[in-house]
C-alpha positions, 0 to 999 in steps of 0.5 A: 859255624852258621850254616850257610845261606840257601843258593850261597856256595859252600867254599871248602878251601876257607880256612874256618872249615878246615878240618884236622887231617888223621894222623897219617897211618904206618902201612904194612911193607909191601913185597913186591910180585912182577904184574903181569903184562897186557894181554892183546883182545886179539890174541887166541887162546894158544897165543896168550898162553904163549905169552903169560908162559914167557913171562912166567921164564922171564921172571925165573931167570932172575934166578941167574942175577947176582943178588940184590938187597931185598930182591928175591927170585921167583917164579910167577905160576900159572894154575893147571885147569885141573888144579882149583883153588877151592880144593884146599882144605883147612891145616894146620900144616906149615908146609900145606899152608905156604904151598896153598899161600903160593898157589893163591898168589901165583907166586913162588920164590926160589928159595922157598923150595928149600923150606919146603924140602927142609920141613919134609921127614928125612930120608935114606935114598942112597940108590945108585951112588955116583964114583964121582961124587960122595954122598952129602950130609945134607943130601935129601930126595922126597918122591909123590905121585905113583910108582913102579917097582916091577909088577908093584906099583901104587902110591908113593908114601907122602902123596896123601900127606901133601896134597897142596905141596904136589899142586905147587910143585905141579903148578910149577911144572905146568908153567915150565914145561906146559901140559906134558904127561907124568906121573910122578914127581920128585923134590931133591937136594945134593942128591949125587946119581950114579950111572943108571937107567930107569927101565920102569919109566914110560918109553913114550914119556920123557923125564923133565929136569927143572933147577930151583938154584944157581949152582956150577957144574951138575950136567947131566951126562946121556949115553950115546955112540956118537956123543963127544964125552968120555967118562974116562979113556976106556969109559963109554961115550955120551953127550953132557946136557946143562941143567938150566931154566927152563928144563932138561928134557931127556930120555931116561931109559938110557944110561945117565949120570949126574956130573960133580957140581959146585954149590947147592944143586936143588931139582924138581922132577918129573917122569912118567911110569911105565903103566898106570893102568893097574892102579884102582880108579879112585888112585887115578882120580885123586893123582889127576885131582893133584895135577899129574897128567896120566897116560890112560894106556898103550896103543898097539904100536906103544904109542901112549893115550893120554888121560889127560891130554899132554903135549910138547912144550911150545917153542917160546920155553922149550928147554934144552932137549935130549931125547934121541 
């Protein structure tokens, strides 16, 4: 080809100075995330965090939709300010590697919660059988953050092992349940409970209750004079509380039992022991750094100080509440 001639156009569309297009390149599939929506310029601080955490249900609650192909129900996340990014360490453990791939994408999918429970080490937790309900095979329960056995207290055995893992699941937690104090955690599958109390929990702190599968049945029965349930004819009385998105909030130091159930019951928990002021500050410090909220002490009249500021949900998530 000659060049053309100074001043002159250049046509690109001429047939002599096509150029062959590359061959067209197979791209790596895609999975598809939910984006978040537009957010207003005008809202506050409180409104717009209103708003991502109703999203964030709205995505959860495909959890309840029959399956589709190739759809997969999650949970879109909404990272604590205490939880960074940056703090992830290299590792070669699988499990720490997904919790810190979820956290980057601020994506979780339900069914993820199950790998992560099946590559924890196996346990023996069978406290407080139900009558109701015999144990399963594949019944299994992981605890992280403190805990209060008496005057004992301290860290749970795999909370130094998982930090990525307790960031997610307190990640997951923060978008649910919003800025609400705890200490510990726990991650359980088929896990049958028996009547029970649990006097070493914080009196001013409700325990949270977080389904990560579709199952029937599984309520949670709550003691109560004027409630409209009986275990059996001579048996006490109480109210039943569905577990569903996206939370059961309740008082544990009442007597509580888990109901028979159909399906895979997998629950994320969280509570708050009773004190936490006995633990050594470099404990605090690294419970606070994985995302628990601490109640810093006791007033006089039991009201609870939070070391990191905890507060009710807000309206637009709550979930059904029993905390009377």
């Amino acid at each position: 080809l000659s060049p053309a001639p100074a001043g002159m156009p250049i046509d690109v569309a001429d047939e002599d100075c096509a150029v062959p297009l590359p061959p067209a390149k197979r791209r790596r599939k895609v999975v598809s995330i939910p984006v978040p929506a537009e957010t207003s310029i005008h809202l506050t601080e409180e409104e717009r965090e209103l708003q991502q955490r109703h999203e964030c249900l709205t995505t959860a609650l495909q959890l309840y939709q029959p399956a589709s192909a190739g759809a997969q129900p999650g949970l879109r996340l909404i990272l604590p300010p205490c939880i960074m990014e940056g703090e992830n360490h290299f590792t070669l453990c699988p499990l720490e590697v997904l919790a810190t791939d979820c956290l980057h994408r601020r994506w979780v999918a339900f069914a993820q919660f199950e790998e992560i429970l099946n590559g924890m080490p196996k346990t023996s937790d069978t406290r407080h059988p139900s009558p109701l309900e015999p144990i399963m095979q594949d019944q299994k329960t992981m605890f992280f953050g403190a805990y209060a056995q008496g005057p004992l207290d301290g860290l749970r055995t795999q909370t130094r092992r998982y930090p990525m893992v307790i960031r997610l699941l307190n990640t997951v937690i923060h978008t649910l349940c919003g800025p609400v104090s705890r200490s510990t955690l726990f991650l359980s599958r088929n896990r049958a409970i028996g009547l029970r109390t649990d006097p070493n929990n914080h009196r001013d702190v409700p325990n949270y209750l977080i389904p990560l599968s579709n199952f029937e049945g599984g309520q949670l029965f709550i003691e109560s004079q004027n409630g409209d349930y009986s275990l059996d004819e001579n048996g006490m009385r109480g109210y039943v509380h569905e577990v569903t998105l996206p939370f059961l909030r309740f008082n544990a130091r009442r007597r509580h039992m888990v109901l028979p159930w159909y399906g895979r019951r997998l629950i994320l928990g969280a509570f708050h022991v009773k004190e936490t002021q006995t633990l050594s500050e470099p404990t605090r410090q690294l419970l606070m750094s994985l995302g628990f909220l601490l109640q810093a002490r006791l007033t006089d009249k039991g009201h609870g100080v939070a070391g990191c500021v905890g507060t009710c949900p807000s309206a637009v998530c709550n979930g059904a509440v029993c905390f009377d």
